[in-house]
NUSE-542589 format. One record per residue (C-alpha): x, y, z. Coordinates in steps of 0.5 Angstrom, whole numbers, plus 500, padded with zeros to 3 digits. Layout:
N
XYZ ...
end
This chain:
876
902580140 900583146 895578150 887580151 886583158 879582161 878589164 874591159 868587159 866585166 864578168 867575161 875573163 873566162 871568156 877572154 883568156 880562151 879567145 887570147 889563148 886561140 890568137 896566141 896558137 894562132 900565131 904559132 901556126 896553130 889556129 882553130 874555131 870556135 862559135 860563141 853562143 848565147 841569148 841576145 845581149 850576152 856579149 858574144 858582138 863585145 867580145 868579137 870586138 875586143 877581139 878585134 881590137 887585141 889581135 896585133 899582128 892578125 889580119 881581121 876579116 869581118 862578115 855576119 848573117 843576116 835575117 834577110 839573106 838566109 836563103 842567098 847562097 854564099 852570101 856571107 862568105 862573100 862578104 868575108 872573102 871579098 877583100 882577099 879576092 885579088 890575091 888568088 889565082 887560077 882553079 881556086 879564083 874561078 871555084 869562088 868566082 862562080 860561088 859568088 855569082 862572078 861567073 857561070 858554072 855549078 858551085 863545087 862546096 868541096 872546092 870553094 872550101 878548099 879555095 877558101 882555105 888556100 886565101 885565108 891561110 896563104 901567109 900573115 895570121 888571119 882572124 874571122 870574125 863573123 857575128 849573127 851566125 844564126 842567120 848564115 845561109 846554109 851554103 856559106 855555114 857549110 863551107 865554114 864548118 869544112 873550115 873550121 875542121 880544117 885549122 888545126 895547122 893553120 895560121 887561123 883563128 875563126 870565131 862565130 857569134 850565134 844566139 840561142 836559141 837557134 834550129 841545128 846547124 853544121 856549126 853545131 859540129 864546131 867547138 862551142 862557147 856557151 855565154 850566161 849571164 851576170 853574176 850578181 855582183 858584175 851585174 851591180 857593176 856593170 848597172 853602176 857603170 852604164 850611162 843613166 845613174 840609177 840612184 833609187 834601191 827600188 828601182 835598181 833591184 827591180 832593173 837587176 831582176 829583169 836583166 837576169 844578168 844580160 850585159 846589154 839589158 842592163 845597160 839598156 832597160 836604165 834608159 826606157 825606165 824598167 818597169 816591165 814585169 819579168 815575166 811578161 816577155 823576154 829580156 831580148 823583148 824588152 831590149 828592142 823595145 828600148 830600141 825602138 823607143 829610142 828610134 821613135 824620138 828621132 825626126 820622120 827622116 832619121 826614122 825612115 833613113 834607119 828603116 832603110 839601113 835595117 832592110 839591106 844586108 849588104 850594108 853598103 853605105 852607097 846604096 842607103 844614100 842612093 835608097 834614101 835620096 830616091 825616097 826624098 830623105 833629106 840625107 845630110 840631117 838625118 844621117 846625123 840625127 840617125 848616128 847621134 842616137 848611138 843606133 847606126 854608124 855610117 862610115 865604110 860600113 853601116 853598122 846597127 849597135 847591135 843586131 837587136 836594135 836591126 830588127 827593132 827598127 825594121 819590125 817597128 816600121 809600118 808594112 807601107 813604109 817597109 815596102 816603100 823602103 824595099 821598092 827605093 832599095 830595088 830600084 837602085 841595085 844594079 840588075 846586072 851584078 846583083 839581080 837576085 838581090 834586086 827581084 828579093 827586094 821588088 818581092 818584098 814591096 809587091 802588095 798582090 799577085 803579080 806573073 811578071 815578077 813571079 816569072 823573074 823570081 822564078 829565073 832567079 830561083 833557076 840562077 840560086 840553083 845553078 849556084 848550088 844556093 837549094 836554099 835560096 831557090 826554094 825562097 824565091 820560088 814559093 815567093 814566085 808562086 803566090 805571087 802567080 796569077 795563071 793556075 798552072 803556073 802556081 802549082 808548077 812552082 809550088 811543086 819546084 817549090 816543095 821540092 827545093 825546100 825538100 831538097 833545102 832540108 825544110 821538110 816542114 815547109 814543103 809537106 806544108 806546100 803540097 797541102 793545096 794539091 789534090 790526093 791524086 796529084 801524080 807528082 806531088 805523091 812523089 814527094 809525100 813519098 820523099 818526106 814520109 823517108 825523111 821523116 822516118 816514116 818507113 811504111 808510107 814512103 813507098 806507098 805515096 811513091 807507088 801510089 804516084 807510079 800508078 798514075 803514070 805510064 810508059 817509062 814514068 810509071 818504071 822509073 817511079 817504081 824504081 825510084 822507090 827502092 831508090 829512096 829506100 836503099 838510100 835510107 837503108 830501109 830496102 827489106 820490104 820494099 823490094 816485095 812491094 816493087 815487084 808486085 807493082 811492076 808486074 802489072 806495068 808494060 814488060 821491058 828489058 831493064 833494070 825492074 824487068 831484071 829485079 822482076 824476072 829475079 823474083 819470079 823465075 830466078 837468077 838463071 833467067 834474070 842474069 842474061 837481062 842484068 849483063 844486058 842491062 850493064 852492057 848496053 849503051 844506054 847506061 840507065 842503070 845510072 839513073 839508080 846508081 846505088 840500086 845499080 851497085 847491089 845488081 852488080 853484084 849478083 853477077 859476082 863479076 869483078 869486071 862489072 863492079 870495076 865499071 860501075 865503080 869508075 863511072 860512079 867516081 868519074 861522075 861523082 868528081 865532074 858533077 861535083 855531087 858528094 852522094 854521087 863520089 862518096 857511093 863510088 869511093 865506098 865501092 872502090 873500097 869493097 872492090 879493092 877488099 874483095 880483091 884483098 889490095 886492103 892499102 887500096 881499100 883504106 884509101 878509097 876509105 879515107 877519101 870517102 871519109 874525107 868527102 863526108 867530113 867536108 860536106 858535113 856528113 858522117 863516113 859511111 859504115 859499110 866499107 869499114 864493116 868490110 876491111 874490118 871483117 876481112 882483116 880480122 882484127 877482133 877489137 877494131 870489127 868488133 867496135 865497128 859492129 857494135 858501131 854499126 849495130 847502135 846506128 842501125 838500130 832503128 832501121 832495117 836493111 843494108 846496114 844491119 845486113 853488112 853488120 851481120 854479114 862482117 860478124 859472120 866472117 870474123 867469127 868464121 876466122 877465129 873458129 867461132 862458129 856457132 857465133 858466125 852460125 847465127 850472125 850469118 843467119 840474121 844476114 841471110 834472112 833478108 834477102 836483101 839483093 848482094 849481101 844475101 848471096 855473099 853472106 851464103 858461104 859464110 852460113 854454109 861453113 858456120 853450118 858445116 863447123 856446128 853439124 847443121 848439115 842440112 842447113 848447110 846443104 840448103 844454103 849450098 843449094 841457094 848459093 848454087 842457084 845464083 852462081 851457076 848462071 854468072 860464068 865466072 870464076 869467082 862464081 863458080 870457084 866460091 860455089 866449088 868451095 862451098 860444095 867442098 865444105 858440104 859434101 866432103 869430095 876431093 875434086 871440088 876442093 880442086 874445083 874450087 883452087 883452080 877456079 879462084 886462081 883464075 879470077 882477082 878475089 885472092 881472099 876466097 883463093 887463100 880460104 880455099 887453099 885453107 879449107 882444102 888444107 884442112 879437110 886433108 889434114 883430118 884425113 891424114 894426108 898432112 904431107 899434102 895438107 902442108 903445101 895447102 895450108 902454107 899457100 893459105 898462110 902466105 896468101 893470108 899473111 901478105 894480104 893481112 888478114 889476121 884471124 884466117 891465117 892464124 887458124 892456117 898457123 895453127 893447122 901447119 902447127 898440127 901437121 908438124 910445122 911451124 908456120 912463118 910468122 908475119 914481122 911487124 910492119 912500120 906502117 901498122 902503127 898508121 892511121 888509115 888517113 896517114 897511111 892513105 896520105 903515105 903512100 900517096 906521097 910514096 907515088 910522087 904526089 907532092 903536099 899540094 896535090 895530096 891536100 887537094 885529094 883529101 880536101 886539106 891545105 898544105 901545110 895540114 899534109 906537111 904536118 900528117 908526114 912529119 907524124 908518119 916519119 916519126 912512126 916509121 923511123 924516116 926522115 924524107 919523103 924518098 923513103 916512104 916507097 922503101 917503106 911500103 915495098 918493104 910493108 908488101 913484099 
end
């Protein structure tokens, strides 16, 4: 492949020696992203097309943004992807099929990224050129970010050209290449080479000073005379000025043919000529006096000179002409395979309010929505609400309205929508409650949220207040509005559900909430699941492994048919703490890289708390101590579940190492909330930091409030870390006995092994150090097998003391792995084939292929058989 040469595009060798060097990777099988960003007129477009013109050996695919289709889900990589198309097959045609409107279904962004993964990088080398990124839809830039994080081992390169400035976007996650302008001696240059000569040195320096550098002002501004002050506008300004001047001098026909090409993104060259003809444009003169003005060329593809000169023309035509325009473009798009397209173009044209279109607006909105397009749904629907006639109708779409562009990330717009709603409008205090958590207002979230409850009645009004405690656990503000919840829904209808257990929890306590919690996880109706993460921290005051393992499978098996991340993520964090508590720590760095894998795909940032708990539990000072310093920074600004878990990890790390006094105060901070599972988890924790400093009647008051929760579950888990915590606080042989028979009967070998441990302890300071051996080397294997490193130390050194030397864990092949490398290593070890994995952890193939390679090197293999060997060796 020939390498890109910088003669063609002045004061940009920089530039093409990084764009020449992804082709050359590219074809190596090492492909990547990259957003070209820069003002208008840098030369981002010229450099996609001197891309184009040098990739030899690529297949290009082309798509761009459009200002008129930034609500339209999927619309851009429709356009990049429907070439390639025919060439799939099966899940992954049916994925983009239902994306792009083909078929019925709710769009899955996991799987049309991975969908589009396989079509892009199935053989030949690929590029993606997709210019005016700034006006992607959301939908389609999320899916191109999945993309652009996942061709490290692709055969793919992928440039995007966005202008600044531009809002935050997920492609901002993306490599980037900031574009300035000229210097002064490539902006003379290049202002001598352009196509009007400039002979008077006047003239030519006032042109550089207004140019400031931009490639494309100082090829333009020559022809409209450049004469406008600096400061007076901006160089794009000034730019599509020089457009539409050049567009005024054409005949009537040739303007409105121009017009109509700037109103339809689609760029198809049959529906401008259909457009044109229903407009009486005589097509034949104007198509050639439009693209000899150098503005459009016509061929399988309209194409603007540049997107400057689109928006140049479309601004410059009068408001009558436009909507003329987009009435013609609606009535020759087929209501069949494009009626969002064609009911967007009718809005447009409408002059006042009109119920028939608002009403089909309103089914498009419903179609965006069911296409995962929040975005478009949410445009269609404010636009279907001015356009209403009757009242109620209006603000039914406004609220639905509101609500999507919350829902859209358009927070502004949506508080600016609820304006025209009274103060005491139920529903629109639901979604002021919504906005002010957004808008990190914590004090007035729950406030508008139990405001709106109050105005309803029956199971609304319940739901209302739950979904306040909702919203606040998924911001990670739950401290508070806990109080709060509780004062409201005493004054509700009693019932026998989630808020009457929260309730009875708050009033009388856990002996009398309990019976209603296992009720409530027991019965057939599963509202729990209307709250799910309220749901996860109610199970856990059961300190029942059974439950959790029930709303963590429900929470996964939905997650995965709802094709709702949140929804996975939540079930994946809480496969991870299962499998911690349970002290299967492989599992849990799996349910940890699958969770990281779902936000990596969806763009968001892996949740902290699973992480918190491995760490804690394996005792690796540096890694928990970076997790909480992590932690502690992210949750800096906000109270709650966070910084709870973060206090919580630091007290049990600090427990393991023998820094109690350390462990003391971090438990303190943990407990202090009183924040719903963590409070009742971090109480052993506080009581043997409390036991170690001599704080005994701190210990013995924590001891009582542990006994409080526990003693109502009935399990063994329950009444084994109550057995163990008495031990530590009252010195009575028979509850460290209690409490290792206990432990022995329930799945949470981690407490099991600490028991072993403390009761090991307490006889060998007694004297007993025959006894305190068989103990502490229980303690020291159980901790060893399962890795948890500080706490079997601390058991080393008691054995040390009793006069034996403990057994020392060998390194393990495996713990030179990545969590993701482990995860995708004893994936294989099961039998799953490069395929299956990749669609587990939302990689391609090949991407997999390339992890193994690494993970043989790591541990002295050379095929996947041995990888079971390896991790029977790593358990045993």
């Amino acid at each position: 492949m020939d390498a890109l040469t910088s003669t063609s595009l002045l004061g940009r060798d920089d530039e093409i020696r990084c764009l020449s060097g992804m082709l050359t990777a590219a074809a190596e099988g090492r492909g990547g992203a990259l957003v070209l960003r820069g003002e208008a007129g840098l030369g981002k477009s010229a450099l996609l097309g001197h891309l184009r013109e040098s990739a030899a050996g690529f297949r290009v695919l082309e798509a761009s943004g459009s200002e008129f289709e930034t609500e339209l889900p999927f619309a851009a990589l429709h356009q990049l992807c429907a070439p390639l198309m025919d060439s799939l097959s099966g899940q992954h045609r049916e994925a983009l099929e239902v994306a792009f409107g083909l078929a019925s279904g709710k769009p899955d962004v996991l799987r049309i990224g991975m969908a589009t993964l396989d079509l892009l990088a199935g053989g030949e080398p690929v590029l993606c050129l997709l210019d005016d990124a700034h006006w992607l839809d959301e939908a389609s830039a999320q899916v191109f970010a999945f993309l652009g994080r996942r061709l490290a081992s692709e055969p793919v390169v992928l440039v995007l050209a966005a202008r600044r400035p531009w809002a935050r976007s997920r492609l901002d996650e993306l490599p980037g290449l900031e574009l300035r302008g000229l210097a002064d001696a490539e902006a003379r240059a290049l202002l001598t080479s352009g196509p009007v000569a400039v002979v008077d040195d006047k003239v030519r320096e006032r042109l550089l000073a207004e140019a400031r550098g931009n490639p494309l002002a100082l090829l333009e501004l020559p022809k409209a005379g450049g004469f406008a002050l600096p400061d007076v506008a901006s160089v794009p300004s000034r730019i599509e000025r020089s457009f539409q001047e050049r567009a005024a001098g054409l005949p009537a026909d040739a303007q409105l043919l121009l017009t109509v090409a700037s109103a339809d993104p689609t760029g198809e060259p049959g529906l401008l000529w259909a457009a044109a003809a229903e407009l009486g444009i005589d097509v034949a003169s104007a198509g050639v006096e439009a693209e000899a003005s150098g503005l459009v060329s016509i061929s399988t593809r309209v194409r603007f000179c540049h997107p400057l000169a689109r928006s140049a023309v479309y601004l410059a035509a009068a408001p009558s002409q436009r909507q003329a325009v987009h009435l013609a473009l609606a009535s020759v798009t087929d209501p069949l395979s494009d009626p969002d397209r064609r009911v967007w173009h009718r809005a447009q044209a409408g002059t006042g309010p009109d119920d028939s279109l608002a009403a089909e607006l309103e089914r498009s909105a419903d179609r965006a929505r069911a296409r995962g397009g929040v975005a478009a749904a949410a445009a269609f629907l404010e636009r279907a609400a001015a356009l209403s006639v009757e009242p109620g109708l209006r603000a039914e779409r406004t609220l639905a309205a509101a609500q999507a562009k919350l829902d859209a990330g358009a927070v502004d717009v949506a508080a600016e929508l609820l304006t025209t709603f009274s103060a005491d409008d139920a529903r629109a205090d639901l979604l002021r409650g919504r906005i002010a958590f957004v808008r990190d207002k914590e004090n007035d979230g729950p406030a508008y949220v139990l405001s709106a409850a109050r105005r309803m009645t029956g199971a609304d009004a319940r739901d209302g207040v739950l979904d306040a405690l909702e919203i606040a656990l998924a911001f990670g503000r739950p401290t508070g509005v806990m109080d709060a919840v509780v004062r409201e829904a005493r004054g509700l209808e009693r019932g026998s559900d989630v808020l009457e257990a929260l309730v009875l929890l708050a009033d009388e306590g856990h002996r009398t909430a309990i019976p209603l919690l296992r009720q409530v996880f027991s019965g057939d109706d599963l509202a729990w699941t209307r709250h799910p993460a309220l749901a996860t921290m109610l199970a856990g005051e059961l300190w029942d492994t059974d439950v959790h393992s029930a709303v963590t499978g429900w929470l996964l098996k939905t997650g995965q048919q709802a094709g709702s991340p949140f929804v996975l993520r939540l079930g994946l964090a809480q496969q991870a703490v299962s499998a911690v508590i349970t002290g299967e720590f492989g599992r849990a760095m799996s349910a940890i890289a699958e969770e990281e894998a779902v936000a990596d795909a969806v763009g968001m940032p892996p949740l902290r708390y699973p992480r918190l708990h491995l760490a804690a539990y394996r005792g690796q000072k540096p890694e928990v101590l970076a997790e909480i310093e992590h932690s502690l920074r992210e949750a800096a600004r906000r109270a709650g579940c966070l910084i709870a878990n973060t206090h919580w990890a630091s007290a049990l790390l600090h427990n393991g190492l023998g820094d109690y006094p350390v462990a003391l105060a971090a438990a303190r901070e943990a407990v202090a909330p009183g924040d719903l599972y963590l409070a009742g988890m971090a109480l052993p924790e506080l009581i043997e930091a409390a036991v170690r400093c001599g704080e005994s009647s701190l210990a013995s008051e924590a001891l009582e409030n542990l006994v409080s929760r526990t003693s109502p579950c009935e399990t063994a888990w329950a009444h084994g870390i109550a057995a163990y915590s008495r031990a530590l606080v009252t010195g009575e042989e028979e509850s460290y006995v209690a409490a290792v028979q206990q432990l022995e009967s329930s799945a949470a070998r981690p407490h099991l092994a600490r028991a072993h441990l403390v009761y090991g302890e307490w006889l060998r300071r007694a004297g007993r150090r025959v006894d305190a051996r068989a103990q502490l080397r229980a303690a020291h294997d159980l901790l060893s097998s399962m890795g948890m490193e500080a706490f079997a130390a601390r058991a080393a050194l008691e054995l040390k003391a009793t006069g034996e030397v403990a057994r020392s864990r060998s390194a393990q092949a495996t713990d030179e792995l990545t969590m993701q490398e482990t995860h995708i290593a004893r994936l294989v070890a099961t039998g799953a084939t490069s395929k299956e994995v990749a669609a587990r952890l939302f990689l391609s193939p090949r991407t997999v292929d390339a992890h193994l390679r690494n993970i043989f090197r790591k541990v002295g293999i050379n095929s996947r058989r041995q990888l079971g060997d390896v991790f029977s060796s790593a358990s045993a």
